[in-house]
C-alpha positions in Angstrom: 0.0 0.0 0.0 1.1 3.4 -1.2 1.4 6.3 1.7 -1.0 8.2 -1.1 -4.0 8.9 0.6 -7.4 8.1 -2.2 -9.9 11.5 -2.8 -12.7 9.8 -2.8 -16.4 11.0 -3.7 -19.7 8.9 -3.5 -22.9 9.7 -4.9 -26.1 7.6 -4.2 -29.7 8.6 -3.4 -29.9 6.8 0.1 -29.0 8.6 2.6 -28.0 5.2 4.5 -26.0 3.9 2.0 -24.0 7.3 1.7 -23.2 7.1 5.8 -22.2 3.0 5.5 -19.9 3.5 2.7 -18.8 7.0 4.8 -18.2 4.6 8.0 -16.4 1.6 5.9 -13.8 4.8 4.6 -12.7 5.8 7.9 -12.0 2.8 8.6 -9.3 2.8 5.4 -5.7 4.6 6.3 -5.8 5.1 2.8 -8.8 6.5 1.7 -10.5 9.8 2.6 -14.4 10.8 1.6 -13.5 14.5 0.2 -17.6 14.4 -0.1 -21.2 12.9 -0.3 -23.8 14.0 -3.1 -27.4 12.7 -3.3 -27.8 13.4 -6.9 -26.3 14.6 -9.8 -26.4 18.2 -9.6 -24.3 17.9 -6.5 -22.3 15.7 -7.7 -21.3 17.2 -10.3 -20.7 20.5 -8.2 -18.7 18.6 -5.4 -16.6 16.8 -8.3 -15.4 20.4 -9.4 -14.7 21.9 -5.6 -13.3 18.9 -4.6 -11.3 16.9 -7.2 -12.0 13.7 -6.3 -9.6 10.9 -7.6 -12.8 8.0 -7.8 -16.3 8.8 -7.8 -18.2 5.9 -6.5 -21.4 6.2 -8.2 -25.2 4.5 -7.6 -26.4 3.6 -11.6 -29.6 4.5 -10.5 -29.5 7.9 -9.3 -32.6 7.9 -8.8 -33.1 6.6 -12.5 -30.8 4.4 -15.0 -30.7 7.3 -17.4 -29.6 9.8 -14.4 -27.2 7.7 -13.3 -25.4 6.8 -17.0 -25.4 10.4 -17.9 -23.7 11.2 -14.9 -21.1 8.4 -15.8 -20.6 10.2 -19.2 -19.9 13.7 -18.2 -17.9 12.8 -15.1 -15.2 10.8 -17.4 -14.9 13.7 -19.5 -12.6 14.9 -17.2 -9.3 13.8 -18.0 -8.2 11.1 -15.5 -11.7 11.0 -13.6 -12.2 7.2 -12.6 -16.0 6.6 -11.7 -16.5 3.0 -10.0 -20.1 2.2 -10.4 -22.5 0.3 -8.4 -26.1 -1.2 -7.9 -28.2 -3.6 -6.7 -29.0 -4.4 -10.2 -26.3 -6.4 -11.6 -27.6 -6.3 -14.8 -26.6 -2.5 -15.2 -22.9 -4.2 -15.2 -22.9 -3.6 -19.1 -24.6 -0.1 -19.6 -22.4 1.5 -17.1 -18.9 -0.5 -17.7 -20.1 1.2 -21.3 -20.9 4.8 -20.5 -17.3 4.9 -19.3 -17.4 3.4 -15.6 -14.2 1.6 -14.8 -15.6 -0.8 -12.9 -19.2 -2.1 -11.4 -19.7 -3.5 -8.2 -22.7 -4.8 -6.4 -23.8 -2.4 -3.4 -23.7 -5.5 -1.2 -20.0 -6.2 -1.4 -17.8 -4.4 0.4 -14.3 -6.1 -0.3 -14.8 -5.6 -4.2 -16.2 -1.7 -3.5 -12.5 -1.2 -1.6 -10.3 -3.2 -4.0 -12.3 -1.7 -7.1 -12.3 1.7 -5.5 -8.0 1.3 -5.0 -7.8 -0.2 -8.3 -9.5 3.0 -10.0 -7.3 5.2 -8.4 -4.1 3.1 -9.6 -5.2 3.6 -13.2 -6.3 7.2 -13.1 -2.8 8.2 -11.6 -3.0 11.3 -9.5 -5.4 13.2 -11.5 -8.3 13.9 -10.4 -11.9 14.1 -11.2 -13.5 17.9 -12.3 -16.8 18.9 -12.7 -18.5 19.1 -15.9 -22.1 18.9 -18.0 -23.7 15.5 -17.4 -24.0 13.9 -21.0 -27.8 12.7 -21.3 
């Protein structure tokens, strides 16, 4: 492990989900929640104050077409490394597609941690910016 410490933002609709992801990061030396955005507007306005390395992002936010044109405009940031997730494993395609670099299931936590360091290793040390969703 890397003395690099991960920006990381996480956008989802549930409010519960947002605080168990936010507990499971402080409980990584590595990783730091920069911020927490219940839908794309304020994603996309946290991604340009903050500069997130990985945006860990709920498909359906709160629709599949909400959630895939955030996808789009986030990676149009150079270096921007969105990890997708859902319930709804069969989203796996659509979003690995609209430019996610990887898809997890909600439910487990080791992939969301590896995939979320994994992300990070491949986007380098830029980070994420804020720009026009793509719809």
């Amino acid at each position: 492990m890397s003395d690099h410490t991960i920006r990381l933002l996480v956008v989802d609709d549930d409010a519960r989900i947002r605080a168990a992801i936010a507990r499971t990061i402080m409980l990584e030396a590595d990783l730091v929640l920069v911020a927490a955005a219940r839908d794309a507007p304020g994603a996309l306005s946290m991604a340009a104050a903050w500069h997130p390395e990985v945006v860990l992002l709920d498909v359906m936010l709160p629709d599949r077409a909400t959630g895939l044109g955030l996808i789009r405009g986030l990676v149009r940031s150079p270096g921007c490394a969105v990890v997708a997730m859902s319930v709804r494993g069969a989203l796996r395609g659509a979003a690995l597609a609209a430019g996610a670099v990887a898809f997890i299931e909600k439910s487990d936590v080791d992939a969301l941690l590896t995939q979320v360091r994994s992300a990070a290793a491949t986007g380098g040390l830029r980070h994420c910016a804020g720009v026009s969703p793509a719809v």
